[in-house]
N, C-alpha and C positions, 0 to 999 in steps of 0.2 A: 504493500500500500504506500508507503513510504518513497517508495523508487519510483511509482507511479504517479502519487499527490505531490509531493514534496521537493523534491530532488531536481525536477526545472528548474527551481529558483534557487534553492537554499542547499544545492550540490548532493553528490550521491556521498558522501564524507559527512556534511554536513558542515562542511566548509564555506558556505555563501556561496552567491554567484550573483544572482539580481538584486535576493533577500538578505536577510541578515544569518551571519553564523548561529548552528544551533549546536556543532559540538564544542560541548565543556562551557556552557553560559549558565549553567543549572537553573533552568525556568521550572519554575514544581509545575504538576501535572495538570491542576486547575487552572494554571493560567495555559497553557499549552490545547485541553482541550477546548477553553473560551475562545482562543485563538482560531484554531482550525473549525468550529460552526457558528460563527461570529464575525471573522475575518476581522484587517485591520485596516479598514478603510483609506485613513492616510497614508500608510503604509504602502499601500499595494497589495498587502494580503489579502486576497479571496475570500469567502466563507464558502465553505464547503458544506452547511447545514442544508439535511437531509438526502445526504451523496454516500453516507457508509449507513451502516448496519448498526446496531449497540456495539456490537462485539467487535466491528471492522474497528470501528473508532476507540474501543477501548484499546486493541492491540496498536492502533499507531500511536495514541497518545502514551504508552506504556513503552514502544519503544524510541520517539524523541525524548522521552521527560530520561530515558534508557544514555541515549545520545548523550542530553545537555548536559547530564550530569558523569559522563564518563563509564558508566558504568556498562553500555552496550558498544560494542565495535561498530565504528563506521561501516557502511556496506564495503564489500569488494572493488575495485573497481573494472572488473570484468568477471564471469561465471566462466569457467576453464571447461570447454564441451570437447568430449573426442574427438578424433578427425572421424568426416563424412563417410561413409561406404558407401561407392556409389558402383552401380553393376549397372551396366548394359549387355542387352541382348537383342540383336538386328534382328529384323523379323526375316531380313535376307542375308546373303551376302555380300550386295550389291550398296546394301542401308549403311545406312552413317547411325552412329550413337551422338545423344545430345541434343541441344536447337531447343526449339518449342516446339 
């Protein structure tokens, strides 16, 4: 959720980029969830009220307030997937593999 809502603005780190730094600012959680279904008008922040679930918003709020206060690791900055297997089989042997 976090990589999805968040991370445009305020970095997949949680470094900033447009918005302000959330890793290691220690924002307690009530102000964190007021933020995100509230938004910050001046600011720029959005309000995202009525965009998650109870539970979606409890897990992001739990892992920014995670963030601000150091206690959760920045995301990655890439997910490490295996290389592709990729097989072709010409329907001739005249066929090319590949293309659209």
């Amino acid at each position: 959720l976090y990589d999805i809502a968040c991370a445009g603005c305020h970095g997949r780190q949680g470094q900033g980029l447009f918005a302000i730094r959330l890793a290691g600012i220690g924002v307690p959680e009530r102000s964190i969830r007021s933020f995100v279904t509230r938004g910050i008008p001046r600011s720029g922040m959005p309000t995202f009220e009525g965009q998650f679930t109870e539970s979606q918003l409890d897990a992001l709020v739990t892992f920014v307030a995670g963030l601000a206060s150091g206690e959760i690791a920045p995301l990655p900055d890439s997910y490490p997937l295996p290389p592709a297997q990729f097989k072709c089989s010409p329907a001739s042997p005249s066929a090319k593999c590949g293309g659209n």
